[in-house]
N, C-alpha and C positions, 0 to 999 in steps of 0.2 A: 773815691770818696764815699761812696755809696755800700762798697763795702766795710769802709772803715768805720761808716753808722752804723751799721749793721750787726758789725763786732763789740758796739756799744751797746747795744740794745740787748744782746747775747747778754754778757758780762751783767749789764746791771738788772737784766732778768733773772741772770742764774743767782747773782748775791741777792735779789729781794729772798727770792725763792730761799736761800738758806740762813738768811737775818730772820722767815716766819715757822721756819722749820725750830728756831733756837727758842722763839720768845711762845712759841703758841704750843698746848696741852690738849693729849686726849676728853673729851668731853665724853667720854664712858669710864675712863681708868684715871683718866687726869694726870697721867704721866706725860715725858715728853715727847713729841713726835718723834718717830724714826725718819720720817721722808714729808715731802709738804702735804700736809693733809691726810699724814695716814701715820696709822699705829700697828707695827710690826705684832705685839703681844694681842690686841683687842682684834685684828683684821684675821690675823691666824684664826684665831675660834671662829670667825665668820664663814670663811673658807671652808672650815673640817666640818661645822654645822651642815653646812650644803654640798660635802660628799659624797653620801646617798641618794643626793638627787639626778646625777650624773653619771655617767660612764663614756667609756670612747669602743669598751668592747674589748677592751686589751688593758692586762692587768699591768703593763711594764709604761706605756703609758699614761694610766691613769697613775701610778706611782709615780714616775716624774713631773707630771704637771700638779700635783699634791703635792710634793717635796718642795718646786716651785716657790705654788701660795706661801706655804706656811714658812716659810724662809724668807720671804718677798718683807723688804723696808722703803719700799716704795715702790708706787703705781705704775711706775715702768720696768718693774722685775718680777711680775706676774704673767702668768701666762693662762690660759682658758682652754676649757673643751669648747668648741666653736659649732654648732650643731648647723649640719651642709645647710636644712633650709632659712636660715639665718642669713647665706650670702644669695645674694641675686644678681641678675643681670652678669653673668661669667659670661667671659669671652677669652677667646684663647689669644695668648702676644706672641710668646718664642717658645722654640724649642734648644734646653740644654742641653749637654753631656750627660747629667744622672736625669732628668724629666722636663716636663712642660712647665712655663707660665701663662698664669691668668690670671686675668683682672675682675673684679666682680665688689659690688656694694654689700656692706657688712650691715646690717641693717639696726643690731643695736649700740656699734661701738663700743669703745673701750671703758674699762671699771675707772674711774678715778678717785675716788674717796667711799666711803662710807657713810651712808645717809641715817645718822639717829633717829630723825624724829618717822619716818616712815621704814624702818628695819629692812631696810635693803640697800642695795649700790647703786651709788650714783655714775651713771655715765654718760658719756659725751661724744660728740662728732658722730651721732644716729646718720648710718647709710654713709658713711662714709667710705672713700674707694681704697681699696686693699688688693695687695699682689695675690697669689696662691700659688703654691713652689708644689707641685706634685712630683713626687720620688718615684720611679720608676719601680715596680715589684715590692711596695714597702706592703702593702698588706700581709706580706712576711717578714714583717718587725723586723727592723735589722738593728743591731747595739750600732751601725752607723747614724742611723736617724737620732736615736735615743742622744748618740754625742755631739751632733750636730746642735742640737735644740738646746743642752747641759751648757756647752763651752759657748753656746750667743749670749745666753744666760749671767754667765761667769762674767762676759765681758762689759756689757752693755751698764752703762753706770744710773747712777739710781740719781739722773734728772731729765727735762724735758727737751733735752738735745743731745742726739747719741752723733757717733762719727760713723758707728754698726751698726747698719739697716735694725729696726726693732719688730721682733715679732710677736704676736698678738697672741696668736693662740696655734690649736693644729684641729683640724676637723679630717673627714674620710670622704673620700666619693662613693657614692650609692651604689654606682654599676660597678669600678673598677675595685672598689673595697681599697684602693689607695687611700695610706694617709699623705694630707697634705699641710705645710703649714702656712696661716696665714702673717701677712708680714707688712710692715709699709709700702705703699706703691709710690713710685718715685714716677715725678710727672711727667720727667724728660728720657724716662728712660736709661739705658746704659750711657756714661760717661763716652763711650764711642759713639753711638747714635747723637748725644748731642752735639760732638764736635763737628758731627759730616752736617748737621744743618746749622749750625753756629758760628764754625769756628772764622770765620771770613770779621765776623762783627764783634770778637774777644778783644777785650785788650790783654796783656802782657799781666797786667795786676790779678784780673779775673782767671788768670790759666791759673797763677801762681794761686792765687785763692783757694780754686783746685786741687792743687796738688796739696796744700796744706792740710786741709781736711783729711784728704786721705792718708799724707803722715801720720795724720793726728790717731785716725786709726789705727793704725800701723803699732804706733807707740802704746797703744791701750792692751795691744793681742800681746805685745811681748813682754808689758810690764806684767801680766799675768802668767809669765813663763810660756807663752803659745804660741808655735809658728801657723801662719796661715795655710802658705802650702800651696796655693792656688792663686797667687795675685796676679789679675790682667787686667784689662781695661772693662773687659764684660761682667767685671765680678766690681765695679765702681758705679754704683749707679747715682745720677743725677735731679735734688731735689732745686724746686727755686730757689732755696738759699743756699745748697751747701749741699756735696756729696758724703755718701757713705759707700763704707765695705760690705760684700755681703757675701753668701757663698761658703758658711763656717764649715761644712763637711766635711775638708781633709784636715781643717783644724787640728792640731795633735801637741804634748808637751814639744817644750824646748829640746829636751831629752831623750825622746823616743828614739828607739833606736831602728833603725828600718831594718835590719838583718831579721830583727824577732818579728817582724810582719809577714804573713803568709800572704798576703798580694806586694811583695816585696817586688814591686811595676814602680814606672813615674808614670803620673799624670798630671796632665796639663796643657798648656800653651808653651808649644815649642820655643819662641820667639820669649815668650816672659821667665823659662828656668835658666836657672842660673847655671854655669859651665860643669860647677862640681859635682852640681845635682845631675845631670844629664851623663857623669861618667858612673852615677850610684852610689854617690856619696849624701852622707845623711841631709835630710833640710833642715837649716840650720836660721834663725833671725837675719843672719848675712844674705843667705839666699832670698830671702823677704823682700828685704836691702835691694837688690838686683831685680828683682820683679819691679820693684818700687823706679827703678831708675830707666828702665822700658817705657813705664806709663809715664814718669818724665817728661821723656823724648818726644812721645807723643802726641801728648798736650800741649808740648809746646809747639812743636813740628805742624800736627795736625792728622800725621797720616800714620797708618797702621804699619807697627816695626819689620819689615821686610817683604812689603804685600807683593812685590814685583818679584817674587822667586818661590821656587818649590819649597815648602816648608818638611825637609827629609832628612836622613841619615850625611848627607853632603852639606846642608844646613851647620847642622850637630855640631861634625866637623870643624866647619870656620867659624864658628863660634867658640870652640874650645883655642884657637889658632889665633883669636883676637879680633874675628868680625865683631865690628857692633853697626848700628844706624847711621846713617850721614845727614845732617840736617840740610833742607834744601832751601834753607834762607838763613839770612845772615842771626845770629842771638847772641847776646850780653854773654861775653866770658865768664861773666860769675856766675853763671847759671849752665853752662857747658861745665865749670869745673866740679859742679856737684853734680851732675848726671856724671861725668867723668869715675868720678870717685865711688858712686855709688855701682857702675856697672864694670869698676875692676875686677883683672881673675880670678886676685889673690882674695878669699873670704875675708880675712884680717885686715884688711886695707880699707873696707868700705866703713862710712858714717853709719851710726843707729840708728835706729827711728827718733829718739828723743834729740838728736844734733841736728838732723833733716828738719825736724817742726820747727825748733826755736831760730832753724836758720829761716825759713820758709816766714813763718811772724814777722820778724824783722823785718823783711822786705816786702810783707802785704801791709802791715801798719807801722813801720819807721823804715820807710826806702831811703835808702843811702844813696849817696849823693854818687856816689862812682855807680851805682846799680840804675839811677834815673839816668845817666850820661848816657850809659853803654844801651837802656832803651830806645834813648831818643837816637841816638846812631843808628842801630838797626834799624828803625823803623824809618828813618829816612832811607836809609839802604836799601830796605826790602822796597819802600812807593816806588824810587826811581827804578828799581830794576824788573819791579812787574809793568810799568808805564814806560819801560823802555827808554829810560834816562839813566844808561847803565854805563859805565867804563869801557872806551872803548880795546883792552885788551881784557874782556870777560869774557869765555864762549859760553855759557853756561844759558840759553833760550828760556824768556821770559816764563815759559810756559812750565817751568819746573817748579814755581810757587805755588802757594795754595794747594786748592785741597782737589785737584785735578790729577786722577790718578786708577787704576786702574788695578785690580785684585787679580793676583797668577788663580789658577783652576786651582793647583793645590797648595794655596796659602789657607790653612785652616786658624778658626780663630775659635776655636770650641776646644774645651778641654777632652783629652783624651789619654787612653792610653801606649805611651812610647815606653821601647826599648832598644839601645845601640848597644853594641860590644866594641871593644876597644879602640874608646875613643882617647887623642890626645889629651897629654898634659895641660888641663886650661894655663894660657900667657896673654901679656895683652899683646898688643903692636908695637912693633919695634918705636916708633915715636910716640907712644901713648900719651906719655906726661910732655911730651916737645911740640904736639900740635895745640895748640892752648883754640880755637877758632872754631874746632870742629871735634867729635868723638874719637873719631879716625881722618885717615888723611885718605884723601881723594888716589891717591895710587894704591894705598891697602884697598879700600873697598872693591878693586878689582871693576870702576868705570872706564867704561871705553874713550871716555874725554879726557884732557888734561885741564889745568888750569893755569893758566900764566899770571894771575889775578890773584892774589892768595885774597881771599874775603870772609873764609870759612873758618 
């Protein structure tokens, strides 16, 4: 329920917001707003007026974040030269694949409108806390960065709630001459980091909440012809209301053709690419699709997709051969058969992003009544079996629930870069579409137990 206010609050905020965008006029041109409280034609001159007063040091991006402004129809499609002693209090979180994160207080906040009567910009959330993504070697500008920062740009919609992390601006570090850019800080961290301390206290609605947000992103990159390229659970991060995507780097059209790439490599998370990708075939929205139906599993499950095995070329393999995850408590078949569908072999067989949201909506705010049944099933299935009030033909030890569990040495969850040579045919499993209970069936997964209890 708390969600379901929540998504009202959303809706009748986003329609105030563009019922005062329709009826309210520039007060310097008197035309009509482009965005709530801003004027695309009047804010541009503002922007180019105060050109001159700024630089980053580098003519490529101070031409993009100029191109930016002056294109920008609203206060969340701008972006700023961020000048370093501006942020304070930096402290360092993680370390990625392309560089580090940190955390640090923005000390004057973001532009939100334009202030007439004192000729300047008004802004807001002074010292407020911001992430800082530093790129590894960017002090030699790469046209990566440059597209990285274009295509969040591109995506990120002109209100005040994205589904794509938003970024703020890009400033430089002093000693390393890296640029970095700043971005929202999410409070919980990676969608993984909150599940290892939450997930025990989730309900079934809040997973599914989850994952709809990040459809929703999903569907935003591709209705812009974009595949992501990189979805894992590390690249979902976790705000108190609501997740975002984040990570736009390997971002690239629908279209690109990976042959014409001179790092013609996969990167990524083994466990999140999709079979075709992993034999060298282009990334495709479907392979998106497949990323998307990993992080699924996960959120629903709890636990990281195949933590308990070497993540290698033997991996590759049985994933091309029809390995997928096995859930280790019992879930509503209607929610098996869309992770089902979304992490089949066949690219052409999986839902879009846009069929995954409006299925995901449905069941966060109009649960159907076969979808509450098959909850409350589970959930009494999963109490008795972690409390030991289990069937007595199940062998399956209580201790296999929950989020107790246990990472192989080389189970990597950082994107990187892989290369296999001839790998199989991706196929699912022989009963792929016959196990309705479970992804895979407890004999494919190649476990050492059997089950006499089918519950999965």
């Amino acid at each position: 329920m708390f969600y379901y206010l929540f998504f009202v609050y959303f809706y009748i905020k986003r329609i105030t917001e563009l019922v005062l965008t329709h009826i309210t006029y520039c007060k310097e041109c008197k035309q009509m707003n482009t965005g709530y409280e801003w004027c695309n034609t009047c804010n541009a001159k503002h922007f180019q007026q105060d050109f001159e007063n700024w630089t980053s040091g580098n003519i490529d991006i101070d031409k993009c974040i100029q191109n930016i402004q002056l294109l920008a129809k609203g206060y969340h499609k701008i972006l700023e030269w961020i000048p370093y002693d501006k942020l304070q209090d930096i402290e360092y979180i993680a370390k990625g694949g392309f560089g580090k994160v940190y955390k640090a207080k923005w000390v004057d906040g973001y532009i939100q409108s334009w202030d007439c009567k004192n000729k300047n910009w008004k802004r807001v959330r002074s010292n407020m806390c911001v992430a800082i993504k530093s790129l590894n070697n960017s002090k030699n500008i790469t046209s990566e960065f440059i597209n990285e920062i274009t295509l969040h740009h591109k995506i990120v919609d002109n209100n005040f709630f994205s589904f794509i992390v938003r970024i703020y601006g890009i400033t430089q570090d002093p000693i390393s001459k890296n640029f970095m850019m700043v971005l929202d800080y999410a409070d919980y961290g990676s969608l993984r980091n909150y599940l290892d301390k939450n997930y025990n206290k989730l309900s079934w609605y809040i997973k599914l909440n989850d994952l709809y947000f990040v459809a929703f992103g999903i569907e935003k990159i591709h209705i812009k012809e974009l595949v992501h390229r990189d979805l894992h659970i590390g690249n979902v991060i976790r705000f108190p209301f609501h997740s975002s995507i984040t990570d736009m780097g390997l971002c690239k059209p629908a279209d690109f053709d990976e042959s014409q790439s001179i790092k013609n490599s996969i990167y990524g998370v083994l466990p999140y690419i999709a079979p075709e990708v992993l034999r060298g075939q282009n990334y495709t929205k479907a392979a998106d699709i497949y990323s998307f139906g990993i992080i699924m599993y996960e959120v629903i499950s709890g636990l990281p997709p195949y933590h308990d095995i070497s993540h290698d070329k033997d991996l590759a393999i049985k994933i091309c051969h029809g390995l997928r995850p096995r859930f280790n408590i019992k879930v509503p078949k209607l929610i098996v058969h869309l992770i089902k569908r979304c992490l089949d072999a066949n690219p052409l067989n999986r839902p879009n992003a846009e069929e995954i949201r409006r299925i995901l909506d449905k069941w966060v705010n109009q649960p159907e009544s076969d979808l509450e049944n098959q909850i409350k099933e589970a959930e009494e299935f999963n109490y008795n079996f972690s409390t030991g009030l289990i069937p007595s033909n199940c062998r399956i030890p209580p201790t296999n629930l929950g989020l107790s569990y246990k990472t192989h040495s080389e189970a990597i969850y950082t994107s990187r870069l892989l290369s296999f040579n001839n790998l199989p045919e991706p196929i699912n499993s022989d009963d792929y579409y016959k196990q309705h209970d479970n992804i895979i069936s407890e004999e494919f997964s190649g476990k050492k137990f059997k089950l006499n209890f089918v519950i999965f």
